[in-house]
C-alpha positions in Angstrom: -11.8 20.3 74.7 -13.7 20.0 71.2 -13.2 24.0 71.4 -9.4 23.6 71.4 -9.6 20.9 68.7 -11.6 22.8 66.3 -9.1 25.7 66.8 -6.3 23.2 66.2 -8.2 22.5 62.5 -8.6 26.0 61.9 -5.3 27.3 62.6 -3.5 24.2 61.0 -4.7 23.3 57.5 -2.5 20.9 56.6 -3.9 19.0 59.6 -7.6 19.1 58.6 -6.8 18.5 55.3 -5.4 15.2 55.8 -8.2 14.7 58.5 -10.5 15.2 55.3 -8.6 12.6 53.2 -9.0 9.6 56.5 -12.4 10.6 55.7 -12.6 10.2 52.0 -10.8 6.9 52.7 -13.0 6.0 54.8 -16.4 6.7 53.0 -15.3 7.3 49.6 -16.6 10.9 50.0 -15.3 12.7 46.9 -16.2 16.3 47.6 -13.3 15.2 50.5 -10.7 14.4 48.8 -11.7 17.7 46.0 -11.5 20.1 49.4 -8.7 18.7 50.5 -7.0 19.2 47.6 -8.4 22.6 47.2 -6.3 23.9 50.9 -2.9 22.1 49.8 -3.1 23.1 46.5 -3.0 26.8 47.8 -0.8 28.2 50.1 -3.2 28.1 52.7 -1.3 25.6 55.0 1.5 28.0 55.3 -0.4 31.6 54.8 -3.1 30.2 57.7 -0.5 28.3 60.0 -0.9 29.7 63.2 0.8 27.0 65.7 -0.5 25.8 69.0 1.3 24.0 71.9 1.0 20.7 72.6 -0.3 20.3 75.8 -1.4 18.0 78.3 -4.4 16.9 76.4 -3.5 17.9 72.9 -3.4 21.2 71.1 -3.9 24.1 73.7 -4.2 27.4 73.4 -5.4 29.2 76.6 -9.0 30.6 75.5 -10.0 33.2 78.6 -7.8 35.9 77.2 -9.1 36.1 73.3 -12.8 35.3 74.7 -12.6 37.9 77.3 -11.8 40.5 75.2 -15.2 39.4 72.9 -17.0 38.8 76.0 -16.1 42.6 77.5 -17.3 44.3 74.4 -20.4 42.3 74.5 -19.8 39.9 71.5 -20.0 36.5 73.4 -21.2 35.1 76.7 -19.9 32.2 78.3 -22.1 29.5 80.2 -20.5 27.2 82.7 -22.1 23.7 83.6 -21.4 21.7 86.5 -21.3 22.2 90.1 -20.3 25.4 92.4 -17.3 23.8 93.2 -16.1 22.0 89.8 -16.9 23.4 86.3 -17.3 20.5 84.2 -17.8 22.6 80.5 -17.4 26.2 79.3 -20.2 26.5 77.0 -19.5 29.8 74.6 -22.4 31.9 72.7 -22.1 34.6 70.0 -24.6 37.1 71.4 -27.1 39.2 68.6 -24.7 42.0 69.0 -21.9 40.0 68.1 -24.0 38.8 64.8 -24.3 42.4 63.9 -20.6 43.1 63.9 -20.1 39.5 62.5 -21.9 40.3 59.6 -20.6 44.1 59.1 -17.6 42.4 59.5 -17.3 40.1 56.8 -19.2 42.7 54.7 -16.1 45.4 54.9 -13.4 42.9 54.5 -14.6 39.8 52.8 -11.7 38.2 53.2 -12.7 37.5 56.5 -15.2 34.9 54.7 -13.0 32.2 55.1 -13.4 31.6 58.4 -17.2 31.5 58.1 -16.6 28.8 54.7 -14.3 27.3 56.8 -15.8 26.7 60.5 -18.6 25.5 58.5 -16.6 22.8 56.8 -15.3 21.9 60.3 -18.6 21.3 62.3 -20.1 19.7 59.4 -17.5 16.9 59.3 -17.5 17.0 63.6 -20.7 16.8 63.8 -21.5 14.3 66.6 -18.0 13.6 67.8 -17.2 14.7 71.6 -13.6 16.9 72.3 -11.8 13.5 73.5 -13.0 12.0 70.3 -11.8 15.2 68.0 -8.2 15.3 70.0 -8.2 10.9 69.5 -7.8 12.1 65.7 -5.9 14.5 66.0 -3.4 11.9 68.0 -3.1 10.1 65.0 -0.7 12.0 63.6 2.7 11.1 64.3 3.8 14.8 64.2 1.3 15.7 66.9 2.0 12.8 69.0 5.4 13.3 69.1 5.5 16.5 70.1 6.6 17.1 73.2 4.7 19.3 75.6 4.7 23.1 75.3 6.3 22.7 72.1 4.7 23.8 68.9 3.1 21.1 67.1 4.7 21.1 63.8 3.2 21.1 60.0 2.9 18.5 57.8 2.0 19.9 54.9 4.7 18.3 52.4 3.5 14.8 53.8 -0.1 16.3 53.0 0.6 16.6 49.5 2.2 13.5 49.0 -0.6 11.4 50.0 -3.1 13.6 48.2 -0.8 13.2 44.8 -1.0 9.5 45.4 -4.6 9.8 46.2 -5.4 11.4 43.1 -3.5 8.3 41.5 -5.6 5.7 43.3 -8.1 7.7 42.2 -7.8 8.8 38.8 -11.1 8.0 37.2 -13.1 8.4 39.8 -12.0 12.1 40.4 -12.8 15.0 38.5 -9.9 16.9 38.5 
C-alpha cells in the first residue's frame, strides 16, 4: 500500500505539492513551501501527470506487470512476508545489477535525474508513516475522495497554485522569494 501511494506522489505533482504545503502549514518548514512552489511554478504537474485509478483503497495501479518485467531482467527481487497461505506484504529490492544500470542510466540521459531528486524528496517527507497512513492523506483531498472507483483521479493543479499564491501572501516576509 505505501508502494501505490508513493507512486501516486510521483506520478501526480500537483498532489505532493500541496501535500508539501499541509506540511509547511503545519511546521512552518520553508524549504516546503520553496519546493512546492518550485513543481507548480513549472509545468511539471502537467508534463509528469501520469493518472492512476482510484481504487478500492486509494490510488492503484497494478504493480506485477512493470516489476515483473525489472524482476525478469534481473533488476529487482521481490520478498513476500506472511504466511504460506496469506501474503501479508510484497517487500521490493533493487538488486546490485539493477544499481549498475541505474546509474548508467541516469549517466546517458540525465534527465532521468528527476526521479532520483524526486523519490528522495518523497521518502524523506514519508519517513515513518505506514501505506494506510500515506493513502489517509492522500484522502484528504476532495478531488481524490470523490472520485469514483476505476475512474482517474483528477488534477488539481490550478487549486495548487491558488493556495501557494495566497501562501506566498501570508507569507511574504518570511519567504525568500
Amino acid at each position: 500500500m505505501a508502494l501505490q501511494a508513493l507512486d501516486f506522489w510521483l506520478r501526480n505533482p500537483d498532489y505532493f505539492a500541496n501535500w508539501l504545503l499541509d506540511l509547511h502549514d503545519e511546521h512552518r518548514d520553508h524549504a516546503l513551501l520553496l519546493e512546492a512552489r518550485r513543481i507548480m511554478d513549472s509545468e511539471e504537474p502537467e508534463i509528469r501527470n501520469y493518472p492512476m485509478l482510484r481504487y478500492r483503497f486509494g490510488a492503484y495501479e497494478p504493480l506485477d506487470g512493470a516489476l515483473s518485467v525489472l524482476a525478469a531482467a534481473g533488476l529487482v527481487h521481490r520478498r513476500r512476508e506472511g504466511r504460506t497461505d496469506h501474503t501479508r506484504q510484497h517487500n521490493y529490492y533493487i538488486t546490485q545489477h539493477g544499481r549498475r544500470v541505474t546509474t548508467d542510466l541516469i549517466t546517458d540521459v540525465p534527465e532521468l535525474s528527476y526521479y532520483v531528486t524526486r523519490v528522495a524528496l518523497l521518502t524523506q517527507v514519508t519517513k515513518g508513516l505506514s501505506g494506510s497512513q500515506l493513502k489517509a492523506i492522500q484522502y484528504q483531498q476532495q478531488e481524490y475522495l470523490e472520485t469514483k472507483w476505476n475512474q482517474d483521479i483528477r488534477p488539481i493543479a490550478a487549486r495548487v497554485r491558488q493556495r501557494i499564491a495566497r501562501t506566498l501572501i501570508d507569507t511574504e516576509p518570511a519567504v525568500e522569494v
